[in-house]
C-alpha positions as CSV (number, residue, x, y, z in Angstrom):
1,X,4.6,21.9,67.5
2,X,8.2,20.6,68.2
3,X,10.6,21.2,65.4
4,X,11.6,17.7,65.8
5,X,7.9,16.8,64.9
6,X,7.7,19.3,62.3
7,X,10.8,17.6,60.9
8,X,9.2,13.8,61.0
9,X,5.5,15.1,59.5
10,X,8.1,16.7,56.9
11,X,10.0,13.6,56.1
12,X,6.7,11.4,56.0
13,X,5.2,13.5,53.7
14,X,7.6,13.6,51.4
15,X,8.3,9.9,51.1
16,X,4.1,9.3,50.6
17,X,4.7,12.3,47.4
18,X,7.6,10.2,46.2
19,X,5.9,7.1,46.3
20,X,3.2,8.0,44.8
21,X,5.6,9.8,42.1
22,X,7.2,6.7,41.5
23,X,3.7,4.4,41.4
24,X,1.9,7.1,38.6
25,X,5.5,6.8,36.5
26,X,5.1,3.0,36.3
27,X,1.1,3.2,35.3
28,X,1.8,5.7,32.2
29,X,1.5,3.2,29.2
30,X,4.4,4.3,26.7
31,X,2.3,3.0,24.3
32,X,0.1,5.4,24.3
33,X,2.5,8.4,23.9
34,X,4.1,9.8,20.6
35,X,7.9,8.9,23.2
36,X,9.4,6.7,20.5
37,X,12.9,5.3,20.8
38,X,15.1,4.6,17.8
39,X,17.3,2.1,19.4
40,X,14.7,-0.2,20.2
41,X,12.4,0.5,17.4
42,X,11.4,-3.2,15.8
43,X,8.1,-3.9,13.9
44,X,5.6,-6.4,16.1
45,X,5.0,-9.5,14.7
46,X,1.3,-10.7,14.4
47,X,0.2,-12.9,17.6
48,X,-2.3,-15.9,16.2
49,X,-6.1,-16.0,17.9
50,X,-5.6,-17.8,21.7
51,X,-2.5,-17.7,21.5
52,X,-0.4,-15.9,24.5
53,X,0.6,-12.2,24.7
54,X,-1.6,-11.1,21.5
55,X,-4.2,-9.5,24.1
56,X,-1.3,-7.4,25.2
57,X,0.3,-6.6,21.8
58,X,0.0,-2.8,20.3
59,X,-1.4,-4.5,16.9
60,X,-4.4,-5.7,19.1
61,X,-5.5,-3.3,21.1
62,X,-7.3,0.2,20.3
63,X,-5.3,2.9,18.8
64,X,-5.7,6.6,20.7
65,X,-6.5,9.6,18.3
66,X,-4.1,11.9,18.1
67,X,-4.8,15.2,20.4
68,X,-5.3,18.6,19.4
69,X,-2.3,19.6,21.5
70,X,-0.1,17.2,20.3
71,X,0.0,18.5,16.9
72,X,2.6,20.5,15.2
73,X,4.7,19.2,17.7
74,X,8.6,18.1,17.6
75,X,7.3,14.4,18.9
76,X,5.1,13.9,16.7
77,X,7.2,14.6,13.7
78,X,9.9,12.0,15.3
79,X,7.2,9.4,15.3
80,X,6.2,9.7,11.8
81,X,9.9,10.2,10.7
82,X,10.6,7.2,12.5
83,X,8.0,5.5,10.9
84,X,8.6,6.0,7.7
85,X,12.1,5.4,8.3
86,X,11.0,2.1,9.4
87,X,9.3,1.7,6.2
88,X,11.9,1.9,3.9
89,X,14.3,-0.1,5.5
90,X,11.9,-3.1,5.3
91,X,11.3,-2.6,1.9
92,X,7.4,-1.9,3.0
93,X,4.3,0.4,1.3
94,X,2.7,1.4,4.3
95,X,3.3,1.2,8.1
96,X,0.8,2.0,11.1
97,X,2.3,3.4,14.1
98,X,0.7,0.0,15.9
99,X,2.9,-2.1,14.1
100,X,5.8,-0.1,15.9
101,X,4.2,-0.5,19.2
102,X,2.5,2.6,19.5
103,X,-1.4,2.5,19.7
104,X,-1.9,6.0,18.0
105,X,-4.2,6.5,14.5
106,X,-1.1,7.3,12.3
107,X,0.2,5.5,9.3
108,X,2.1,6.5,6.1
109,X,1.4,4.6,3.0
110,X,4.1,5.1,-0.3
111,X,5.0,2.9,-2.8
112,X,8.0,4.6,-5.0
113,X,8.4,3.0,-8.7
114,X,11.7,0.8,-8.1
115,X,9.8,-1.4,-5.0
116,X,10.8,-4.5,-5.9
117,X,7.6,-6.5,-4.7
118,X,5.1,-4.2,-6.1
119,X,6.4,-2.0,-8.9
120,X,3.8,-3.5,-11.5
121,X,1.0,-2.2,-9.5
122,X,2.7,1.4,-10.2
123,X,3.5,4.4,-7.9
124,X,1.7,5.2,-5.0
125,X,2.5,8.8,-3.8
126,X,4.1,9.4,-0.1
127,X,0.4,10.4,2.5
128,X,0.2,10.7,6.3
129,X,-3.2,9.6,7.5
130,X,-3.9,11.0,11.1
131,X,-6.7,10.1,12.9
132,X,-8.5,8.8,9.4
133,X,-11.6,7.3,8.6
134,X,-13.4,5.9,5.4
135,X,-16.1,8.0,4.4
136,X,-17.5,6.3,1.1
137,X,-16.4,3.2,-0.7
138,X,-17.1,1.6,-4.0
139,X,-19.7,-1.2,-4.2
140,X,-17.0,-3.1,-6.1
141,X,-13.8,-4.4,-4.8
142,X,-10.6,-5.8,-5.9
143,X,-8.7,-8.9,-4.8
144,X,-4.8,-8.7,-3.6
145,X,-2.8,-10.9,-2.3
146,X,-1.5,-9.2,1.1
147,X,2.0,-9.7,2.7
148,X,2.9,-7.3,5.7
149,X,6.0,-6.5,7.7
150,X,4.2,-7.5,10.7
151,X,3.9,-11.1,9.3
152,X,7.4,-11.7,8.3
153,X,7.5,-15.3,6.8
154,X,4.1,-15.9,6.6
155,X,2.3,-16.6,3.4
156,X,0.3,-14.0,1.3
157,X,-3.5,-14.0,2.2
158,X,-5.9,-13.3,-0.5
159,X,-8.6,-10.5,0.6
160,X,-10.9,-8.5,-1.0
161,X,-10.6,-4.3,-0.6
162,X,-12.9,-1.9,-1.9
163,X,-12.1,-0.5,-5.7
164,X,-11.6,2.8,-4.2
165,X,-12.5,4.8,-1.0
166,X,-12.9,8.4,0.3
167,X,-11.2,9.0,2.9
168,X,-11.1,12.3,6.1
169,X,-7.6,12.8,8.2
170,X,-6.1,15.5,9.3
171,X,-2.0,16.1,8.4
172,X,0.9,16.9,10.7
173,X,-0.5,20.5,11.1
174,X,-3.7,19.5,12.2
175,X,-5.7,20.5,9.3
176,X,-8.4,18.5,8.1
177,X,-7.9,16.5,5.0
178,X,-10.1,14.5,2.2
179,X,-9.3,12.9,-0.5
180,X,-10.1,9.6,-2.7
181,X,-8.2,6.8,-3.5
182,X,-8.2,3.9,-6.3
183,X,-6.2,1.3,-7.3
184,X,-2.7,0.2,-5.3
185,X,-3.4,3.1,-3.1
186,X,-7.0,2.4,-1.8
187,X,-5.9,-1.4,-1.1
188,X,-2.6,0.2,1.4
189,X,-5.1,2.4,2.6
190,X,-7.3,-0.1,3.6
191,X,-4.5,-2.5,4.8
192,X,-2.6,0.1,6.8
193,X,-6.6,0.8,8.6
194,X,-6.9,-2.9,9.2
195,X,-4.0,-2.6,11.5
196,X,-5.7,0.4,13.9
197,X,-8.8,-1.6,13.8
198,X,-6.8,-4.2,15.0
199,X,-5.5,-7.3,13.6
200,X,-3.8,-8.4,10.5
201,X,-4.8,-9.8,6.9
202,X,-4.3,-13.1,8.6
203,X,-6.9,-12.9,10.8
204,X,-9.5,-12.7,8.0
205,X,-8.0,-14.3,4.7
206,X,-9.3,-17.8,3.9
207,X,-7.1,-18.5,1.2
208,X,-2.7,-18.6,1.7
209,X,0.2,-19.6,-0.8
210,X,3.7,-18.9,-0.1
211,X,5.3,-16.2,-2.8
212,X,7.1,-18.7,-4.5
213,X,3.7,-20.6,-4.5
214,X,1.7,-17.3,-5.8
215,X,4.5,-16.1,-8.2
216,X,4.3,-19.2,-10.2
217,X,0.9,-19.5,-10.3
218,X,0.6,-15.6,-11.4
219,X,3.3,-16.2,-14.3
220,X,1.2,-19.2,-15.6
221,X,-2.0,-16.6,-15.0
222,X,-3.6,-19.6,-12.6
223,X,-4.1,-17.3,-10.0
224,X,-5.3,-13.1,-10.5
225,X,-3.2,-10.7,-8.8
226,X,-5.5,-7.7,-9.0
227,X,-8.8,-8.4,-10.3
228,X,-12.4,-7.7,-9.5
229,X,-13.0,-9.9,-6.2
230,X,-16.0,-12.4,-6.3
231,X,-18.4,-11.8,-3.3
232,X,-17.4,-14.9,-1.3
233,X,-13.8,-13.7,-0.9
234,X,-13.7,-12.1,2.4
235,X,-13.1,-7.9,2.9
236,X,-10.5,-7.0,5.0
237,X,-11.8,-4.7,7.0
238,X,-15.4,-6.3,6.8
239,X,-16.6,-5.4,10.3
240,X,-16.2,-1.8,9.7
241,X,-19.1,0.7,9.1
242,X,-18.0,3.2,6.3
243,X,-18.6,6.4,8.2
244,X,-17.7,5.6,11.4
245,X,-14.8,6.9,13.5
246,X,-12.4,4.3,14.6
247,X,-13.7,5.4,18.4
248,X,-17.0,4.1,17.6
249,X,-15.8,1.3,15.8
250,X,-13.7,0.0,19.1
251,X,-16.5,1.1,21.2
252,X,-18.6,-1.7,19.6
253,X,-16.3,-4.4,20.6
């Protein structure tokens, strides 16, 4: 073979490896990586039913478990620093790495004594949740009025939430963690899981009032804040099986 042939096979070659380079680089789905920028970092806002670009959103679509590999590692720890940093800048309890735009089954939950929107309800201690799921839950459950940072503006839905759950995760190390929650915590907990099972309070409360609307009516005691929950108030994350991974929970849909 001609060096001048050798040259053009050469040349073809390489710009079929390039292209194909450059084809794979714009499939990868940054979603679906722990790559998190700062700069850009903003909490996605919910996307009502029908309407365009929610079957697109991260808050809609299912959340990836976090790999073996990927654990103990210097990305993950950004993620969940930035997460949390994201947290306390909006003033927020909880945050799910969906709500940042990343489909991964992470979210933090914290609520520190001086929170101005929830301090009656009492401290809720700083938890990572990785790859959670609910493995037993009270047969009684408590009614909240839910805001979220992924609703900004939009009134407070009333929901019910179990009175307290058990719960399986594994930390930032990998190891495997249970635990049980009641009270404020369980009803984070349960909010922060409605978001990697997709979705919002929004999309299943029946009942809205604005906060000035809900403050009032709490200060005149018209309306309970934390109660037990009758059984036609809806559960918030009433389509999920206690027991079940969130795999087999997505699998279903």
């Amino acid at each position: 073979m001609e060096k001048s042939q050798r040259k053009k096979i050469y040349l073809i070659s390489l710009t079929l490896v390039t292209t194909m380079g450059l084809k794979s680089c714009k499939t990868i789905d940054k979603s679906l990586t722990l790559d998190i920028n700062k700069v850009e970092l903003e909490v996605l806002q919910q996307i009502p039913a029908n309407q365009k670009g929610r079957e697109k959103s991260a808050l809609y679509l299912p959340p990836r478990r976090i790999s073996e590999k990927e654990f103990n590692s210097p990305a993950l720890n950004k993620l969940v620093d930035s997460m949390y940093d994201m947290m306390v800048k909006k003033s927020g309890v909880g945050i799910a790495a969906n709500q940042l735009g990343k489909r991964l089954q992470v979210f933090i939950i914290e609520a520190k004594s001086d929170n101005p929107r929830y301090k009656i309800l009492g401290p809720v201690q700083k938890q990572l949740f990785i790859n959670p799921m609910i493995t037993k839950a009270s047969s009684s459950k408590k009614n909240f009025w839910h805001g979220c940072l992924s609703a900004d503006g939009a009134k407070r839905g009333n929901v019910a939430t179990y009175e307290w759950i058990e719960y399986q995760c594994q930390n930032e190390k990998g190891e495997i963690i249970t635990g049980r929650l009641e009270g404020f915590a369980a009803v984070i907990f349960q909010h922060e899981f409605r978001h990697l099972m997709n979705g919002t309070y929004l999309d299943v409360a029946k009942h809205f009032l604005s906060k000035t609307e809900l403050d009032r009516e709490i200060e005149m005691k018209k309306t309970p804040f934390f109660a037990t929950a009758s059984d036609t108030l809806p559960l918030l994350i009433n389509d999920y099986t206690v027991g079940e991974t969130l795999e087999n929970y997505h699998s279903k849909k």
